[in-house]
C-alpha positions as CSV (number, residue, x, y, z in Angstrom):
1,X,0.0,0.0,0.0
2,X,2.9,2.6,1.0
3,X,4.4,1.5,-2.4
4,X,1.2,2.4,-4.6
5,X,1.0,5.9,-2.1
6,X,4.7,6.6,-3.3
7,X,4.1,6.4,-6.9
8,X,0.2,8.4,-6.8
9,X,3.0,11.0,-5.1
10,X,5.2,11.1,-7.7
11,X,2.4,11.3,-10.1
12,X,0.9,14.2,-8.8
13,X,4.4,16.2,-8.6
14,X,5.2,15.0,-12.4
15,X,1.6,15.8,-13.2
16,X,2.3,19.8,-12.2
17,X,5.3,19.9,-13.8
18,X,4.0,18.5,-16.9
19,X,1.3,21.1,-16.7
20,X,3.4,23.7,-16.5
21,X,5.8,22.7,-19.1
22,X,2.3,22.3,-21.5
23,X,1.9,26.2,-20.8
24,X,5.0,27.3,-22.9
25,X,5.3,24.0,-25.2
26,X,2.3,22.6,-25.9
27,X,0.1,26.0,-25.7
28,X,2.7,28.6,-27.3
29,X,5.1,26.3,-29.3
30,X,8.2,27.1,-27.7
31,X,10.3,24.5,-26.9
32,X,12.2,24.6,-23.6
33,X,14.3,21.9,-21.9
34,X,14.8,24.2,-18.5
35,X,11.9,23.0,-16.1
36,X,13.8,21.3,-13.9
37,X,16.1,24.2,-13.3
38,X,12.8,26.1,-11.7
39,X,11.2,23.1,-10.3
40,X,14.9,22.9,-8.4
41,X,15.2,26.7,-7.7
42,X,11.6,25.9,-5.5
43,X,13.1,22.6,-3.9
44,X,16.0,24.5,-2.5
45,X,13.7,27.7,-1.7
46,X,12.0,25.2,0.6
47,X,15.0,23.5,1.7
48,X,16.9,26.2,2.9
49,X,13.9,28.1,4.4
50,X,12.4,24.5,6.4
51,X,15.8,23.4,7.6
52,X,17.8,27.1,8.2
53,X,15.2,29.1,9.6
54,X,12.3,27.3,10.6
55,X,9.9,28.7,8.5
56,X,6.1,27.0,7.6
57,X,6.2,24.7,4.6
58,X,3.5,26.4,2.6
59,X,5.4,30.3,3.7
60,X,8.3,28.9,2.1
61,X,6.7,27.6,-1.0
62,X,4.6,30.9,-1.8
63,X,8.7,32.8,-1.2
64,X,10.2,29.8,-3.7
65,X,7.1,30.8,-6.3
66,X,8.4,34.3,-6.1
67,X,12.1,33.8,-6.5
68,X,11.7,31.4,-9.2
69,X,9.5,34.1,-11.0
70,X,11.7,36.4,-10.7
71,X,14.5,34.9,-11.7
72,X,12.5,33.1,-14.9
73,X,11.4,36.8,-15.8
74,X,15.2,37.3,-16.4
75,X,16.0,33.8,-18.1
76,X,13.0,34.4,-20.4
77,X,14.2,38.1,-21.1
78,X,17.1,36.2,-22.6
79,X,15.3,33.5,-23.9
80,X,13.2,35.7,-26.2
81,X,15.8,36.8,-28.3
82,X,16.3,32.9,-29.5
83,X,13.8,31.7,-31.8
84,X,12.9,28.0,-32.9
85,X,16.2,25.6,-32.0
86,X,18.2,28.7,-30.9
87,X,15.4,28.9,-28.2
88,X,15.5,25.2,-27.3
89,X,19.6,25.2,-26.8
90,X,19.2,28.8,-25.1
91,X,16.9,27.0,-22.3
92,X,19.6,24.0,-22.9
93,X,22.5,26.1,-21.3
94,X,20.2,27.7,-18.5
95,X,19.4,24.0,-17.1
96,X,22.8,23.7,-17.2
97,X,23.9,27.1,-15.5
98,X,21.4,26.7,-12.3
99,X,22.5,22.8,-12.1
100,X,25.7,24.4,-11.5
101,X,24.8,26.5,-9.1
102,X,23.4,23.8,-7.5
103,X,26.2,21.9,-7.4
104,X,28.8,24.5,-6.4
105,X,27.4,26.7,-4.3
106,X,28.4,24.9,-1.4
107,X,28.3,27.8,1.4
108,X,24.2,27.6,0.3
109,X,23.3,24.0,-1.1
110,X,25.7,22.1,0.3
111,X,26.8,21.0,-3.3
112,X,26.7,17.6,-3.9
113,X,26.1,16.6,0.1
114,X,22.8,18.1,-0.6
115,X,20.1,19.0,2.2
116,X,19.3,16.6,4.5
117,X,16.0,16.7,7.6
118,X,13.5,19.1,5.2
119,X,10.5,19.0,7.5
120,X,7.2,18.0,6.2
121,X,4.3,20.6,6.1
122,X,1.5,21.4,8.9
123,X,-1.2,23.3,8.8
124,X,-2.9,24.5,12.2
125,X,-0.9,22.2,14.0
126,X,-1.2,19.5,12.1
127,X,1.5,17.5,10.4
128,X,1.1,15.5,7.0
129,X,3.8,13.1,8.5
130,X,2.3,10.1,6.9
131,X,2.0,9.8,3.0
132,X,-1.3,9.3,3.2
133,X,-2.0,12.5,4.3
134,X,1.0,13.9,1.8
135,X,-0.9,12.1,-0.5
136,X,-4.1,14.4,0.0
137,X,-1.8,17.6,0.1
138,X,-0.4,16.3,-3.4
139,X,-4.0,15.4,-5.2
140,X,-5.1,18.6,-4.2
141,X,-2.0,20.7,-5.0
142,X,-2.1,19.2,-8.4
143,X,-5.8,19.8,-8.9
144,X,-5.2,23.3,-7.7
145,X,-2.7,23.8,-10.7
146,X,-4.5,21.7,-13.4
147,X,-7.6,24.1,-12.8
148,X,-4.6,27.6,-13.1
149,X,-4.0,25.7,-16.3
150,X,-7.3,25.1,-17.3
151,X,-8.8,28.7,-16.6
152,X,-5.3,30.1,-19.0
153,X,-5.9,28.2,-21.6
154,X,-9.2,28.8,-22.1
155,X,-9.3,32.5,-21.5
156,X,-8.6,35.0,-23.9
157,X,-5.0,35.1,-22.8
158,X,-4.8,31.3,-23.6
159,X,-6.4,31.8,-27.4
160,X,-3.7,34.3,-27.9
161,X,-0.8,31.9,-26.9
162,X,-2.3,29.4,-29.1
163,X,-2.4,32.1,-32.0
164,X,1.6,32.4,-31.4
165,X,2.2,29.0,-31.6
166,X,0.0,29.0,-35.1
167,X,1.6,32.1,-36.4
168,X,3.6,34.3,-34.3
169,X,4.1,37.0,-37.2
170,X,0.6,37.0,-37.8
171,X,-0.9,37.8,-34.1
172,X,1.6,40.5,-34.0
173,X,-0.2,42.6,-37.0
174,X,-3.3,42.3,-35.0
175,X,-1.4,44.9,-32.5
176,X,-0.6,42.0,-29.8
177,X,2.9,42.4,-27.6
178,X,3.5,38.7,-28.4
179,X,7.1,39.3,-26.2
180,X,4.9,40.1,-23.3
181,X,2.5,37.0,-23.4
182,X,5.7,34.3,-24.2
183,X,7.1,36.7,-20.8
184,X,4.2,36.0,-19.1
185,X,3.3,32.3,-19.4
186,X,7.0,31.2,-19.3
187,X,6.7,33.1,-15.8
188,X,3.6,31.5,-14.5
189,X,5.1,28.2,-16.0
190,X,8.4,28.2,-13.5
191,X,6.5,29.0,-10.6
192,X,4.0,26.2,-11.2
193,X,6.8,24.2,-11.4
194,X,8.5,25.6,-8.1
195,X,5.4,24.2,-6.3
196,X,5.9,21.1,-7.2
197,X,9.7,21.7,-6.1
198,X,8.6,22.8,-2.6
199,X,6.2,19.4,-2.5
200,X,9.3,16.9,-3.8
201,X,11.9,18.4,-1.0
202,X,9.4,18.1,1.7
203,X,8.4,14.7,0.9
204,X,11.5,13.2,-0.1
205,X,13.0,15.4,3.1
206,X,16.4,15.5,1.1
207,X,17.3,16.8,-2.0
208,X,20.9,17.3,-3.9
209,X,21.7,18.4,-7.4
210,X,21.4,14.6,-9.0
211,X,17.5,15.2,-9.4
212,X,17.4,18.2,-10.9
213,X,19.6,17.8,-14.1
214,X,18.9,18.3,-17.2
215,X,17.5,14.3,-17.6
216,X,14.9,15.7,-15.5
217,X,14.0,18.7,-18.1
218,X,14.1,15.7,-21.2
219,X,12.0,13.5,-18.8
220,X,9.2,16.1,-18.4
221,X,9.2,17.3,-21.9
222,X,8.7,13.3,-22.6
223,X,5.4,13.4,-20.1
224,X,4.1,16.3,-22.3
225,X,5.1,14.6,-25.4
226,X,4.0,11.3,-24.6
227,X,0.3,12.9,-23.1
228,X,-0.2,15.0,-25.8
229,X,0.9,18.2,-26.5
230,X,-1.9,21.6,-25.4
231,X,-4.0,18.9,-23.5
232,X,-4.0,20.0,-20.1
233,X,-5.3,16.5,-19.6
234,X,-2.6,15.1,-21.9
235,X,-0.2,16.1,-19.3
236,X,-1.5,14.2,-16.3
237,X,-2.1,10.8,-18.7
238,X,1.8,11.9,-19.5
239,X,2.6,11.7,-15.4
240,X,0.9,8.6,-15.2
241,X,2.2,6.4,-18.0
242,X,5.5,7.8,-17.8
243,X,5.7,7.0,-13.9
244,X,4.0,3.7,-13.5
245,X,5.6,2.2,-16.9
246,X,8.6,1.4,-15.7
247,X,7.1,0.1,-12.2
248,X,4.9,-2.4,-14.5
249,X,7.7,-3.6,-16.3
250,X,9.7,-4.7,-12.9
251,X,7.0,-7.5,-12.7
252,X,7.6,-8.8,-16.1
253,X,9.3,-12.4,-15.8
254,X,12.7,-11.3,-17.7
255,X,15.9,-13.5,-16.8
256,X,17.9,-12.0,-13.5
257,X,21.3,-11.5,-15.2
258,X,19.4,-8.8,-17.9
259,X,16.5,-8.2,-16.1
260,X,17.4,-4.7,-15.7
261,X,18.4,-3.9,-18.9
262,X,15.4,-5.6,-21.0
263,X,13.1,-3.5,-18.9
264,X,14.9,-0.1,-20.2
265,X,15.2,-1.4,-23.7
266,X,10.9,-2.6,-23.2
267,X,10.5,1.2,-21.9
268,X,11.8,2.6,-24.7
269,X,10.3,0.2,-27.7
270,X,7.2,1.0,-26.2
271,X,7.6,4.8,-26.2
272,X,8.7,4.4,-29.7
273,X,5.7,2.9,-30.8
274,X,3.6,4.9,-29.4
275,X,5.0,7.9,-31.0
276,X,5.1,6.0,-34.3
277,X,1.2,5.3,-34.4
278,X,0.5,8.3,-32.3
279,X,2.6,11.3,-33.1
280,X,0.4,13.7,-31.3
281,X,0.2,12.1,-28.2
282,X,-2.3,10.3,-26.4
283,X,-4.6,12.9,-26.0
284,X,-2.9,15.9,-28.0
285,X,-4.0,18.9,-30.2
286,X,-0.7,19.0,-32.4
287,X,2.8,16.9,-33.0
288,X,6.6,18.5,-31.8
């Protein structure tokens, strides 16, 4: 039972960040490999806060929201002077650059040590020591985002960052400040995925640089991919196959000796094929 609690945690922390991600891919066609640098920037936020001063869980992960917006507004300043695969290797090197800091900023992160004894949140007193309860927390964090998502993208707002994705050039005639919407959703995108930092360093109660590299940014694009690209619900299907896959696989009867590796090489023929007689995704609007 804690096993099956463990993975519907994961799921709803892979399910925000894949929601997130869907923002500036899926809805406005720009292709960026540099969530995991904010989803770590709100890991560490909470980190530092829980185990230096002290502070409440949910405190810290409103303070991580703001510093990860802050510093994406800069990164996406940058960012939007890139266009098409300049813009996907500009968001490339930023991953890069914050991993960095991550791991050599040792005064602040303790480098590769990492932070150990990050408290897990309460709320009037009470504790969600247990998963269960982190469970709850989790569902309805993720619920809480999915329903940010679902509001942008079907506002106004949202039909605009669809129009970029369409035709960039095009919007622009119409008198739209297309740099200020790409700024803005790119924004709102990092600190939806600093949340979901703030809920992995609490529940894991240790981070270190190792889980926020830039595997982790090609792993989340792969949920967004896989679920289907400007599906809000795309994303959490994403989360879910891409999470309990490889779990699935473990009790598949392979031989000991290559057990290991026939279940990565299964993993990824499956994800092949998928894409192969599904390009869009399961549930998607559009292909890469």
């Amino acid at each position: 039972m804690e096993y099956l609690i463990h993975l519907a945690i994961l799921i709803s922390i892979y399910a925000i960040l894949g929601l997130s991600l869907n923002l500036v891919v899926g809805f406005t066609g720009l292709l960026s490999v540099t969530q995991a640098a904010f989803y770590g920037i709100g890991a560490y936020v909470t980190a530092i806060l829980l185990t230096s001063f002290g502070m409440n869980f949910f405190l810290s992960m409103i303070l991580g929201m703001i510093i990860t917006g802050v510093l994406s507004l800069a990164i996406g300043f940058v960012l939007s002077k890139f266009k098409d695969d300049y813009y996907a290797l500009g968001s490339f090197g930023f991953n890069i650059i914050i991993y960095s800091i991550f791991l050599n900023w040792q005064s602040l992160t303790r480098g590769p040590l990492g932070i150990p004894g990050i408290a897990r949140p309460s709320i009037f007193g009470f504790v969600f020591t247990d998963n269960l309860s982190f469970l709850i927390l989790s569902i309805v964090m993720a619920a809480i985002v999915f329903g940010i998502c679902q509001y942008i993208t079907k506002s106004s707002f949202g039909r605009v960052l669809k129009a970029i994705r369409e035709d960039e050039e095009a919007i622009g005639v119409f008198g739209y400040r297309t740099l200020w919407y790409k700024l803005a959703v790119f924004v709102v995108s990092a600190m939806l995925a600093a949340v979901a930092g703030s809920l992995f360093a609490s529940y894991i109660t240790f981070i270190d640089p190792s889980s926020f590299a830039l595997m982790e940014s090609i792993f989340i694009l792969a949920v967004i991919i896989l679920g289907g690209l400007a599906s809000n619900r795309g994303a959490v299907i994403g989360a879910v196959c891409l999470i309990l896959l490889p779990e699935i696989l473990r009790f598949v009867g392979f031989p000991d000796d290559i057990a290991a590796q026939m279940r990565q090489v299964t993993y990824g023929v499956i994800l092949i094929l998928l894409m192969l007689f599904r390009p869009q995704g399961l549930v998607g609007e559009y292909r890469l």
